[in-house]
C-alpha positions, 0 to 999 in steps of 0.5 A: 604449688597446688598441693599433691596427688597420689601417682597410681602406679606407686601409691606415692605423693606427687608436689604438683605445680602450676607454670603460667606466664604473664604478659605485662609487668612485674605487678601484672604477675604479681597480681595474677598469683595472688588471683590464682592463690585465692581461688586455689585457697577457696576450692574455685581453681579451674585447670586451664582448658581449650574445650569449646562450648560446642564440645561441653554440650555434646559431652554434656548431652551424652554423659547426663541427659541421655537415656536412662538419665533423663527421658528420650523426648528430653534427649532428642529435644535437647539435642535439636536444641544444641545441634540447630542452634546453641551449636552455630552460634555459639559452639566456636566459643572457648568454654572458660571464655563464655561471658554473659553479653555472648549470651545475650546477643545470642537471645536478642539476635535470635527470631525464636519466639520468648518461650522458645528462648527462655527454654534454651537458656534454662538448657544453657543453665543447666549445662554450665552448672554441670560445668561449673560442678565438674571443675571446668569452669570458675561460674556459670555465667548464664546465672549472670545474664542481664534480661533473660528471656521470659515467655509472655504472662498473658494467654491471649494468643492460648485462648485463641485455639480453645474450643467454646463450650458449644463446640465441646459439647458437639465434640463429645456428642460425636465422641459418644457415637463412637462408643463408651471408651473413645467418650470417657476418654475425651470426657476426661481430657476436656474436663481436666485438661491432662496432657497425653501421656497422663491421659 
């Protein structure tokens, strides 16, 4: 027993109940129900379902990041994301049978660089949080991966692509030839390194 819903048509009650079906012994069901009772009793069952990862982060993609809800550049990056990669790899996996080595051996397998990586985990995060939110899973198990990636703390290979402060000036210099409006804009975007769209 699982409790009781209200029947749309007539506004009444339902008992609802649950079958399962054990294969083992007498204690293997046993020990289920009373696995299935205490999820039952702290609000964490989860009805059994065939949907894939691949069919969550396309549901996903399209009911909670697709514009309005978040910005189109978001969408459209997500979606390469889910379509390039999350998909191939790992779309095939039923949803509620996603564990964390999955997970990982999708990082460690991967060529993409640790930054790369450490974007699609906090994608895959995000998803399976929503998941887990809609009932359709007991965890996210992206929150239980063991050495998520990190992109690397120096700014060695950054410091590579920056202009010295010669090179800056010269810049600015031929920004003034242009007129006053092009000089004042890179001015301010060499001075407080704003990205474009504040710009």
């Amino acid at each position: 027993d699982i409790g009781y819903q209200i029947v749309p048509d007539t506004g009444q009650m339902k008992r609802v109940q649950k079958w399962f079906t054990v294969q083992g012994t007498k204690r293997d069901a046993e020990r289920k129900l009373t696995e299935l009772l205490h999820n039952l009793h702290r609000g964490e069952y989860v009805e059994p379902s065939k949907m894939t990862v691949g069919e969550w982060l396309s549901e996903w993609l399209e009911t909670a990041i697709k514009p309005p809800n978040k910005r189109l550049r978001t969408y459209e990056t997500y979606k390469s994301v889910i379509e390039r990669h999350l998909k191939p790899a790992l779309g095939h996996v039923r949803l509620q049978q996603l564990k964390p080595t999955q997970l990982k051996r999708y990082y460690n397998d991967s060529s993409l660089s640790p930054g790369t990586l450490e974007q699609h985990h906090t994608l895959v995060h995000s998803a399976l949080k929503a998941a887990q939110l809609q009932g359709l899973v007991q965890r996210n198990v992206a929150a239980l991966v063991i050495g998520k990636p990190h992109r690397p703390e120096g700014h060695e290979d950054v410091l590579q692509h920056c202009w010295e402060a010669e090179q800056a000036r010269q810049f600015i210099t031929a920004a003034k030839e242009l007129g006053p409006q092009p000089a004042a804009f890179y001015t301010l975007a060499l001075d407080t390194g704003a990205r474009k769209g504040e710009l």
